[in-house]
N, C-alpha and C positions, 0 to 999 in steps of 0.2 A: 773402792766405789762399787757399791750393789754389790759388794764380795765377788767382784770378779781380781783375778789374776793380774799382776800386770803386764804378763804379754798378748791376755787378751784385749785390757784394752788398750795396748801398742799398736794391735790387729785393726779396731776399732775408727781409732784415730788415724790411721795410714788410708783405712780403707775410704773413709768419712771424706779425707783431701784429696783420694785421688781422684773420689768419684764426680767428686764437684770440680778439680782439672779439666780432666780428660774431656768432659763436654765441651768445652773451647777450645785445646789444639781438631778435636776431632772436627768444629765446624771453619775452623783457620784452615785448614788444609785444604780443604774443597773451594771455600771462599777465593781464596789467594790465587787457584789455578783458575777460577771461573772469571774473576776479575781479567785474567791476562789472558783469557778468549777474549771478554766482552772487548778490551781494547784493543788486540786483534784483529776485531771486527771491524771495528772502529777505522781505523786504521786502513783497513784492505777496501772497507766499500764506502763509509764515510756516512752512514745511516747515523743521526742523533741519538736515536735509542738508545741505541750502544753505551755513546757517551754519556746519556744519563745515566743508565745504568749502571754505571761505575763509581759515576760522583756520587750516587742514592746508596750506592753498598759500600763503596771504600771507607765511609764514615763508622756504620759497623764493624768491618773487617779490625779499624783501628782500636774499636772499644774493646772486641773480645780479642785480640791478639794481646792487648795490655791484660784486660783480666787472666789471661793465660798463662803469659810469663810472670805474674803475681801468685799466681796459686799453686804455680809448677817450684818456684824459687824456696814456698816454704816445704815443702815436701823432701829437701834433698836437706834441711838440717836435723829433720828425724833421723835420717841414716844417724847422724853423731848421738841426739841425746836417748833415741829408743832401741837403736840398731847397732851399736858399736861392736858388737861382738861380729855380727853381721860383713860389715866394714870393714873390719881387720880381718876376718878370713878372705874376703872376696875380694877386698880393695885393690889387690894387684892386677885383677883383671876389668872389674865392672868400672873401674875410677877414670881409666883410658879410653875406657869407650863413653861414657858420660860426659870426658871432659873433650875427646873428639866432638862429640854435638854440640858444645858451647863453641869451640875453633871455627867447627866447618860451619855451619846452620846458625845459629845465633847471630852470631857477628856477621855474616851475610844477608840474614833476616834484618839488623839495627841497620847497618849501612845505607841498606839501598831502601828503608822503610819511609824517612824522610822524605826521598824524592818522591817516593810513589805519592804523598799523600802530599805535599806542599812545593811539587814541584812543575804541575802545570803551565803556570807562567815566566819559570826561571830557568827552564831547559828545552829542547828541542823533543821534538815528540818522537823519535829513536832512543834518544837516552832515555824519555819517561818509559819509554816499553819497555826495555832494556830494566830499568828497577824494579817494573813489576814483573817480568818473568825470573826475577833475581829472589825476589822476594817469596814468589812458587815456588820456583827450587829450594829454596832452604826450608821452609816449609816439610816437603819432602824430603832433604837427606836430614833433619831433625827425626823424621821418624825415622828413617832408615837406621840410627844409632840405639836410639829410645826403643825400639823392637830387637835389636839386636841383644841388645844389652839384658832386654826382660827376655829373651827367644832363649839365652845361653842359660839363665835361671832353671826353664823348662826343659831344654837338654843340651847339657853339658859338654862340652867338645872343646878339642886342645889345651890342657891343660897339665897339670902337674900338682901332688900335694906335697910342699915342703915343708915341715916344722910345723903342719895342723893348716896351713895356708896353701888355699887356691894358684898357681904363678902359672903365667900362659909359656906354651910352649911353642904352639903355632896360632898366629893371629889369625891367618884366614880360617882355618877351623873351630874357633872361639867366634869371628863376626855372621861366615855361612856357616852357622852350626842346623842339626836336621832340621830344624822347627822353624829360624828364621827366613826361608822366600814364603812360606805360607802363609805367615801372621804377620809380613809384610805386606803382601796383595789384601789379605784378608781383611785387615785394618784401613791401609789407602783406601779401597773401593767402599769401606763402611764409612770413610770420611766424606767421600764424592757423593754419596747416596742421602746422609744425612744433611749436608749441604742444599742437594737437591729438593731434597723434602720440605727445607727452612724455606728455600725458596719460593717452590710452586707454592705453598702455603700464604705467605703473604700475596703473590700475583692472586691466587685464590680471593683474597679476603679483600682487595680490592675491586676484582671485579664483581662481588659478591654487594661491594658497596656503590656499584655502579660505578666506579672509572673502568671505562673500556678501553684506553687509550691504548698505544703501541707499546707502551712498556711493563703494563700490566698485563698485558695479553703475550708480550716477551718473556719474560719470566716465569709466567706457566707451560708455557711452549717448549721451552728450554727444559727445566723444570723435568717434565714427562717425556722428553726425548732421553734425558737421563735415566731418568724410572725404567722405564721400557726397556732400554738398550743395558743397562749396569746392572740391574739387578738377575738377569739371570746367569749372567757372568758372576757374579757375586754368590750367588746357590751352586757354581760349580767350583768356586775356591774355597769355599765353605767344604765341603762335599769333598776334595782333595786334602783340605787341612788335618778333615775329621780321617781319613786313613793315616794320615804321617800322626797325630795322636795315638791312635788303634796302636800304629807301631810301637812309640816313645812313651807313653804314657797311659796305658793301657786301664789303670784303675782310673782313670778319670773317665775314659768310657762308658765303662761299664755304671760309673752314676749317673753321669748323661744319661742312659738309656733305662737307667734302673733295674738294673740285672744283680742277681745275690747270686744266681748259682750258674756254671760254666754250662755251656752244650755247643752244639750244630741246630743249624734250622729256626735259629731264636726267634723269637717276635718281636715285633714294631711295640712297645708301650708308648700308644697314644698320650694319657692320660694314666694318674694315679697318685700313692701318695707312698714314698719309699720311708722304713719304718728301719730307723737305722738299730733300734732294741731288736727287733722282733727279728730282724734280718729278712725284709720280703716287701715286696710293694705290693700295697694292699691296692684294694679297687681297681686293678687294672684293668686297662680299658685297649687292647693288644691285635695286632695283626700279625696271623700266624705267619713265622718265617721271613718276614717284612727285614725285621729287625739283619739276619744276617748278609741277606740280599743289602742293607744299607750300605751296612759299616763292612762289608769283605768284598761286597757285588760278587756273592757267592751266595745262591740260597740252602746249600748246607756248610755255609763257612760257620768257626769254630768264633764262637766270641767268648771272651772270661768272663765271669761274675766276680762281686765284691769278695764272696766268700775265699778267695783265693787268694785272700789281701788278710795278716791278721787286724783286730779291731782298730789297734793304733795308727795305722799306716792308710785305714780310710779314707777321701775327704767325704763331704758331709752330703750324702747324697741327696737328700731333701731339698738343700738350697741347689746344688746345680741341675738336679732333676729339671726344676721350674726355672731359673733362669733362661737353663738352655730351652727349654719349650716357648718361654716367652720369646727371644731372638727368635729363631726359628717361623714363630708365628706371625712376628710383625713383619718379617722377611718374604715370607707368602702373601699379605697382606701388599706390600709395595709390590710384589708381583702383579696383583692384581689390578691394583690401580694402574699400574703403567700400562698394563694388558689394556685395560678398558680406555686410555688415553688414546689408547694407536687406535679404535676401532671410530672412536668422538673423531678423531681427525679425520680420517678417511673420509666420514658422512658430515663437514666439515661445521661440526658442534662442539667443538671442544671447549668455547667459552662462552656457550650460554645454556648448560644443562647443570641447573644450578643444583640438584643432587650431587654430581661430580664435583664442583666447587667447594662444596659442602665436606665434601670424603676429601678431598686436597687439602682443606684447611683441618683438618682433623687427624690427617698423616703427618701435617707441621712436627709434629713433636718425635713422629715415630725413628727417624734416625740416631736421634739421643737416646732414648731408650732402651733400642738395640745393641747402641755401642755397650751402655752401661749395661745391660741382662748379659752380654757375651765379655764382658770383662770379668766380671764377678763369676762367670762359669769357669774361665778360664784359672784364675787366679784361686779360687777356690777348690777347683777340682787339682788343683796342684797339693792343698795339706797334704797331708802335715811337714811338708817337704816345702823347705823354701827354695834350694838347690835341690833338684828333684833325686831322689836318692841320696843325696850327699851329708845335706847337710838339715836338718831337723829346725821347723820355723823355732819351737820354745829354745833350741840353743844360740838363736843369733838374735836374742833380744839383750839389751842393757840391764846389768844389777840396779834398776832403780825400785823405788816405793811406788805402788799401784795408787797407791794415792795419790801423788805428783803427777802421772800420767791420766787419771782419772780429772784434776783440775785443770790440767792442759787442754784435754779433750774438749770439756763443757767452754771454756775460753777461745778454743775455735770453732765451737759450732754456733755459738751466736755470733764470733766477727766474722766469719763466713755469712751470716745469713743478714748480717746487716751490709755489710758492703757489697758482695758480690749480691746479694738481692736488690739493691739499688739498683746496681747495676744490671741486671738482668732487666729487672722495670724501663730503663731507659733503652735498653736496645728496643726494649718490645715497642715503645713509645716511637722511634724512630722507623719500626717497620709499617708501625700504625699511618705516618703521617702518606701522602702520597707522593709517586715519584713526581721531576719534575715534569711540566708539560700538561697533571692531571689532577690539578684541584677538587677538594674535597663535594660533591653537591651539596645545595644551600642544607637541605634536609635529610641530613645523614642520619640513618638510622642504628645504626651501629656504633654512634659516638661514645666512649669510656670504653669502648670493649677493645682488646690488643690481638692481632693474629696469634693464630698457633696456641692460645689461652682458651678462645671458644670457636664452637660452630655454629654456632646460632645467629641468626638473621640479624 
């Protein structure tokens, strides 16, 4: 197909399912915990708001939790028909910890998922609480595994190689191996933020449509208490991750930053375009010494350049160059916004400066975004190393025909975009509608249009 290879497009098609994934556990995780406030709240002071707000999102929370585990389930029979090589060297380790997230998390997540959603009037309102803080938690020890499991990929700890195959030696330094508490904070709080973002966005887009009610005015309120408070916690786990990287994976840095050749004193490359022939990021756009003050908090700390990498063992600095600058940037951007929320509130305008309304509903989407720009950094600045040092991505592919894998490909990207686009349409349709309590006005101006799709009046 197009004369590519076929472990590129193995590459291709893994990258294609994860990324359309990963957007729904990423907004299930936030969802799920925010739900088991709202009824918390509910609960301790007996406000309706609350309550509606639960019944207006639990209905979402269900659609993309299903899309979730629909899109997560075909993902893991690539391991067999793209990845077998992969599989049998690693299976002794990564299959225990994959099939821990099904034991712990899954089946925690199915049990108590029922009551949460159809069990209002058939249980007592302790047990209902009780499934949905069950339903949070699995939530999170799901990721807890799933980062685990991709953490030990990145670096490698406790182990053994028997007969060409990976065998764990010690568990606990396989699950905390160096890289996983970082890219577990790192990922949770990118889940809570993007959640946050979905939210104020739609509260956004209704009061944009004139419902001012209490629960539209709740969930931007909420919304930007998040923004404000998480995200700069969020730029310091970022900012801790990016040193245990520096340490562990050092040529991924040095693309992130766009560095070709080693020193002290580096600069900050703002902006550029890293030229992986020519070996040099052209148009640099740089603040002196910036750069090692970041990555060492040392303004003459020593950073590598690519050049110290030979060609083969580079990943592709181009693409994570800009990835990582896009995270990054939508990161400062939700900085800003939540900044600017705290100062709305204090002078107590928060939900009628309809600029702000405007920039909330147009940050709707930036959570997603950011997960997807810092996935692709990540994962990418891993090449050519699928096992980072260990084990080489073209040797854990499958002897198949690029061709077979090239009609697989084109077969999921349209039932992908026909089902999960449906789907995606109908959640948009369900944030569209109003919560309860705040019927639409006779003359809504905004009709046909779905939050978080536009900002326009």
């Amino acid at each position: 197909m197009l004369g590519l290879e076929a472990v590129v497009l193995a590459r291709i098609q893994f990258a294609f399912t994860i990324a359309v994934h990963i957007v729904f556990p990423a907004f299930t995780i936030g969802l799920a915990s925010w739900l088991a406030v709202l009824e918390g709240l509910w609960l301790a002071g007996g406000r309706q708001v609350y309550r509606d707000l639960f019944a207006y999102w639990v209905r979402i929370f269900a659609l993309t939790f299903g899309m979730g585990v629909v899109s997560g389930v075909v993902m893991s029979y690539q391991f067999g028909t793209n990845w077998s090589r992969f599989s049998d060297v690693t299976g002794a380790i990564l299959g225990p910890l994959l099939s821990y997230e099904v034991v712990t998390a899954f089946f925690l997540e199915a049990g108590f998922l029922g009551i949460m959603l159809f069990g209002w009037e058939r249980v007592g309102r302790g047990l209902h609480f009780l499934a949905t803080l069950m339903v949070a938690i699995g939530t999170l020890i799901s990721s807890f595994w799933i980062l685990a499991a991709n953490s030990w990929m990145h670096t490698p700890a406790g182990y053994a190689m028997v007969d060409g195959r990976f065998v764990p030696e010690s568990w606990l330094a396989i699950v905390f191996n160096p890289s996983f508490p970082y890219r577990l904070v790192h990922m949770v709080l990118a889940a809570y933020l993007t959640t946050a973002f979905a939210v104020g966005a739609v509260g956004a887009w209704h009061l944009l449509r004139g419902r001012s009610g209490a629960a539209s005015r709740t969930m931007l309120s909420m919304a930007m208490w998040m923004a404000a408070l998480v995200t700069p916690v969020q730029i310091l786990a970022g900012d801790l991750h990016g040193l245990n990287t520096l340490e562990h994976q050092p040529a991924k840095i040095a693309a992130m930053e766009g560095h070709w050749e080693t020193g002290r004193g580096m600069p900050l490359v703002l902006f550029g375009l890293p030229d992986m022939a020519r070996e040099e990021t052209r148009w640099a756009v740089a603040i002196p010494r910036l750069g090692s003050l970041v990555l060492t908090h040392d303004w003459d700390g020593e950073v590598k350049g690519l050049k110290d990498w030979p060609p083969d063992e580079r990943p592709n600095a181009t693409l994570v160059f800009w990835t990582f600058r896009i995270m990054v940037g939508l990161g400062f951007l939700m900085l800003a916004l939540g900044a600017a929320s705290l100062v709305l509130r204090l002078t107590g305008r928060l939900y009628d400066r309809r600029w702000f309304l405007r920039a909330a509903l147009a940050m709707g989407p930036a959570g997603f975004l950011a997960v997807l720009a810092g996935w692709v950094t990540t994962e990418s600045g891993r090449q050519p190393w699928i096992v980072q040092g260990l084990m080489r991505t073209a040797d854990a592919a499958s002897a198949i025909d690029a061709g077979r894998v090239g009609l697989s490909l084109v077969l999921f990207v349209v039932v992908y975009l026909v089902v999960f686009g449906f789907g995606v349409r109908y959640i948009l349709r369900l944030m569209a509608d109003p919560p309860e309590g705040e019927p639409a006005p006779h003359a809504d101006p905004g009709a046909g249009l779905h939050p978080m799709s536009a900002a326009a009046e």
